[in-house]
C-alpha positions as CSV (number, residue, x, y, z in Angstrom):
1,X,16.4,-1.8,-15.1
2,X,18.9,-3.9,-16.7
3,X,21.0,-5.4,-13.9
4,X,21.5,-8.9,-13.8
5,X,23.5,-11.7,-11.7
6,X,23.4,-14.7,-13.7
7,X,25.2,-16.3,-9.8
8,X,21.8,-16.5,-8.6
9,X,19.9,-17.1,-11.6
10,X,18.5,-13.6,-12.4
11,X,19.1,-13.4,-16.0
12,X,18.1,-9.9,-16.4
13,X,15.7,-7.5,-17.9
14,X,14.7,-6.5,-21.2
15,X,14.2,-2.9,-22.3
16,X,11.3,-4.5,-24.9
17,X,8.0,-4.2,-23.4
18,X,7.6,-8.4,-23.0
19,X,10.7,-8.9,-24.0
20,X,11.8,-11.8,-21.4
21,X,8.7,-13.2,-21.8
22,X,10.4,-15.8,-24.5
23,X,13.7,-15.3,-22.6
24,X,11.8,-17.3,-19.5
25,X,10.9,-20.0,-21.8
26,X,14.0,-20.3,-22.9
27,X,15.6,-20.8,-19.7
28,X,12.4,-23.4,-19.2
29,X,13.6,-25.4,-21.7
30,X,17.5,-25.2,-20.9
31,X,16.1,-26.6,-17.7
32,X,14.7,-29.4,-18.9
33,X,17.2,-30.5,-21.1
34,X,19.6,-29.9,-18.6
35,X,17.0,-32.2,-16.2
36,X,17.4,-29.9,-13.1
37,X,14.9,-29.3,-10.7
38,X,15.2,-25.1,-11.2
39,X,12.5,-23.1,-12.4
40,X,12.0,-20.2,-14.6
41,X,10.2,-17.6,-13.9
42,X,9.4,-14.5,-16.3
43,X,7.9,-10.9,-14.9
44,X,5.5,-8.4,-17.1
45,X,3.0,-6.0,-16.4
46,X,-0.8,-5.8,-17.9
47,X,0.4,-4.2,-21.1
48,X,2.9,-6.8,-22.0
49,X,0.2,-9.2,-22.1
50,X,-1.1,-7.9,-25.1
51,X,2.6,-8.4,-27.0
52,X,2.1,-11.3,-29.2
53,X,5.2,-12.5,-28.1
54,X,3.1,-13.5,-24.4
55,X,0.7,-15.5,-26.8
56,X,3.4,-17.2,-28.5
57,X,5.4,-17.8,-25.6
58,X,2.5,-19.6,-23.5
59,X,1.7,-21.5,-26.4
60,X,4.9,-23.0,-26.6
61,X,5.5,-23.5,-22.7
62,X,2.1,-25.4,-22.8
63,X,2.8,-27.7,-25.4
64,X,6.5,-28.6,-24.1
65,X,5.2,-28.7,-20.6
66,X,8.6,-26.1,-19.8
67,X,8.7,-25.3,-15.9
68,X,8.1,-21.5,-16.1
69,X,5.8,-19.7,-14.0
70,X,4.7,-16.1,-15.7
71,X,4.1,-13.6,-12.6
72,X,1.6,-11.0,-14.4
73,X,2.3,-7.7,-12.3
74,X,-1.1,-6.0,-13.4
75,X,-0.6,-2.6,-12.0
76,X,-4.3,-1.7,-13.6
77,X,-2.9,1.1,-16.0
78,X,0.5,-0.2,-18.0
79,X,2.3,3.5,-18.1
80,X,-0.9,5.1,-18.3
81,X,-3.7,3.3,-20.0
82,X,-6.6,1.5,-17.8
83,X,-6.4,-2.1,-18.4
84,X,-10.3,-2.3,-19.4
85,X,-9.4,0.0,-22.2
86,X,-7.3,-2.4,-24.0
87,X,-8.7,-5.8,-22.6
88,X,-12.2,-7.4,-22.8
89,X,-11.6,-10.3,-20.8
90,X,-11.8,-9.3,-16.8
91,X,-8.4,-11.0,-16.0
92,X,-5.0,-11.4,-17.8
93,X,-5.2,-14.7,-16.0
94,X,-8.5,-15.7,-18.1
95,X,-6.1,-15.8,-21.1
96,X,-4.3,-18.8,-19.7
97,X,-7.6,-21.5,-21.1
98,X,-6.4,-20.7,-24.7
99,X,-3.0,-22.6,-23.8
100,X,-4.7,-25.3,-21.6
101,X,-3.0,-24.0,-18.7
102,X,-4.1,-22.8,-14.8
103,X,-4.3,-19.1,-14.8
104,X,-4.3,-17.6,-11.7
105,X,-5.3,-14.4,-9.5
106,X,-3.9,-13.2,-6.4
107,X,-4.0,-10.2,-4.3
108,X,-0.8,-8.4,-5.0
109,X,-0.6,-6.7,-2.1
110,X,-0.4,-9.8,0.3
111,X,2.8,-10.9,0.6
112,X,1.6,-14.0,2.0
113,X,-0.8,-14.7,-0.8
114,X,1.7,-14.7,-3.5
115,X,4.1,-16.5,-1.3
116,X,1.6,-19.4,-1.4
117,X,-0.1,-19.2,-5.0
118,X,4.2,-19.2,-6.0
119,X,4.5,-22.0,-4.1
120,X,2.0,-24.3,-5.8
121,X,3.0,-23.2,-9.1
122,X,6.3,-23.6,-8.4
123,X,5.5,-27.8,-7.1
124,X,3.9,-27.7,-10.2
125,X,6.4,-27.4,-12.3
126,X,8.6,-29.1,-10.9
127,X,6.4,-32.2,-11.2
128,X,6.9,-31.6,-14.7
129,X,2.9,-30.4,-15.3
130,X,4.0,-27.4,-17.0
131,X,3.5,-23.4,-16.9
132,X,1.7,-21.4,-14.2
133,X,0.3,-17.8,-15.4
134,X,-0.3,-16.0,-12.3
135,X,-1.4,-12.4,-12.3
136,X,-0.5,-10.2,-9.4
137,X,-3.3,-7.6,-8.9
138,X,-1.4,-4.8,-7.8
139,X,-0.8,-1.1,-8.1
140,X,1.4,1.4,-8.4
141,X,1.5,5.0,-5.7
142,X,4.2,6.8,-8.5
143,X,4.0,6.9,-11.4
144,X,5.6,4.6,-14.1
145,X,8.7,7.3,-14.6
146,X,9.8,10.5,-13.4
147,X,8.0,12.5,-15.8
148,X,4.8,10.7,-15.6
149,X,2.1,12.9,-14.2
150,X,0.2,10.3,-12.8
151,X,-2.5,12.5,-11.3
152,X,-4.0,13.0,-14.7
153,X,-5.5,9.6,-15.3
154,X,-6.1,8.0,-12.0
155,X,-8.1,9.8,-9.0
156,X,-6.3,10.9,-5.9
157,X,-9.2,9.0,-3.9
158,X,-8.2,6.0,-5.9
159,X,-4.5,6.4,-5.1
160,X,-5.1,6.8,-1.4
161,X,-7.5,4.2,-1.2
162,X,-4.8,1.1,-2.5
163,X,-2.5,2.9,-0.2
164,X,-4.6,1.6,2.9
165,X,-3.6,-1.9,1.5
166,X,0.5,-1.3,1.3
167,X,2.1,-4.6,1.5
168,X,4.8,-3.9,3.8
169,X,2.3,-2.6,6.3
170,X,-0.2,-5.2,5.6
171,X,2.6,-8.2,6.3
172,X,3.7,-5.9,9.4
173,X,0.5,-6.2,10.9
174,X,-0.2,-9.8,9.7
175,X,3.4,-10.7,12.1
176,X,2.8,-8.3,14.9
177,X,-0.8,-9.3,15.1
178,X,0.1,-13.6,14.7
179,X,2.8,-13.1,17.5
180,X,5.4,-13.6,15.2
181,X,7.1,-10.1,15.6
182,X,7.2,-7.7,18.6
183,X,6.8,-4.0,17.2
184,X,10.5,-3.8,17.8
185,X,11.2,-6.3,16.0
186,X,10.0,-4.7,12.6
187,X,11.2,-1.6,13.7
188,X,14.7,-2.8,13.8
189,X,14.4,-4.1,10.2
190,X,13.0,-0.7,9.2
191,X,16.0,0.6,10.8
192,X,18.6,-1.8,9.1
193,X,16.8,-1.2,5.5
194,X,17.5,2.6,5.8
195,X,21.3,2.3,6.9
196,X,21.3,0.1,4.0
197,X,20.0,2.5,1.8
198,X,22.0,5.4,3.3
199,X,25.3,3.6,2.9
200,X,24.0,2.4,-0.8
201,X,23.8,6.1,-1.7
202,X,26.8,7.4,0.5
203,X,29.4,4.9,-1.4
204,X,27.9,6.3,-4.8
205,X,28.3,9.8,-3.8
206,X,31.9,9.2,-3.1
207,X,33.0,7.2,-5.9
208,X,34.8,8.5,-8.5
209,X,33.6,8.8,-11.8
210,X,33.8,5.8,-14.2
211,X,37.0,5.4,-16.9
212,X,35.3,6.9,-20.2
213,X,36.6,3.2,-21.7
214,X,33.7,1.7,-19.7
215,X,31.4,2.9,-22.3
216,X,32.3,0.9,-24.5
217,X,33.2,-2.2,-22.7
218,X,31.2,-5.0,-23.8
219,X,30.1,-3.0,-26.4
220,X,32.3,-3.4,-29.2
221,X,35.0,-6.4,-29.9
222,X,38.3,-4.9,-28.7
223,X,40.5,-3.8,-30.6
224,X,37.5,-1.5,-32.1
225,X,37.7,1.2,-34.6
């Protein structure tokens, strides 16, 4: 959850529901003083819209015309509570005409789709016409952790259902069926990804144990009492 690699420009996450929210616009505006052509781009689900902080933080992207695109990941339930429940407004997107900004929808579950609504929001900002508040309809097959029992407030027909519309197999068939890809050709990929993940989990298993001093590395000033 928290990993970052400042390298390649991931900054990294925030354990505060909409807590890099403002850290995206602060990275906007870094960018602009700095006069690159970068942008910043801050993640959240449907539940972190309602954080004042997303208010505050679109206001003031708006107004400074920052280049920061906000990817809404609306998953339809937060951890567990339906997004109509704590919403009037249809879209999270719709909240994007209060801060004189375009708000967006996109299917979620086409790759393709949010490759090209990025795309334009992305130009966008780089034109220097300000924020982009996109919002990914998507959904989740787990649940948010591994104690959630997700069964309890969604439908197994409703589960199976957005399963039909997987993005990985969706972009699959969208390659085999332009002529892009031969079947074998994705199913070497497939192949690769799981080595990858066998070898992720193979060099964990084997690694020793962490010094006990790493827990408090970068924790405390050294020397520490």
């Amino acid at each position: 959850m928290h990993v970052a690699d400042v390298s390649v420009g991931m900054l990294g996450a925030s354990g505060i529901v909409g807590g890099g929210i403002p850290l995206a616009a602060g990275a906007a505006l870094s960018i602009k003083y700095r006069g690159t052509d970068q942008v910043a781009v801050g993640f959240f689900g449907d539940g972190a819209s309602n954080q004042g902080v997303f208010h505050e933080s679109l206001n003031l992207a708006s107004i400074w015309d920052l280049p920061v695109i906000y990817v809404c990941e609306n998953n339809q339930y937060a951890e567990s509570t339906p997004v109509s429940a704590v919403m009037r407004v249809k879209n999270v997107a719709d909240r994007a005409v209060a801060y004189a900004v375009p708000g967006k929808v996109v299917d979620g579950m086409d790759v393709v789709a949010v490759y090209l609504a990025a795309k334009e929001a992305i130009e966008r900002a780089r034109k220097s016409e300000g924020p982009t508040l996109l919002e990914c309809k998507t959904y989740r097959f787990e649940g948010h952790e591994m104690g959630d029992p997700h069964d309890l407030y969604r439908s197994k027909e409703e589960l199976e259902q957005w399963k039909k519309r997987d993005p990985i197999r969706r972009l699959r068939q969208t390659l085999i069926g332009s002529g892009d890809f031969a079947e074998k050709d994705a199913e070497t990929i497939e192949e690769e990804v799981k080595k990858e993940i066998e070898d992720a989990i193979k060099f964990a298993d084997e690694s020793p144990y962490p010094d006990p001093e790493e827990a408090v590395r970068g924790v405390f000033v050294s020397p520490y009492i």
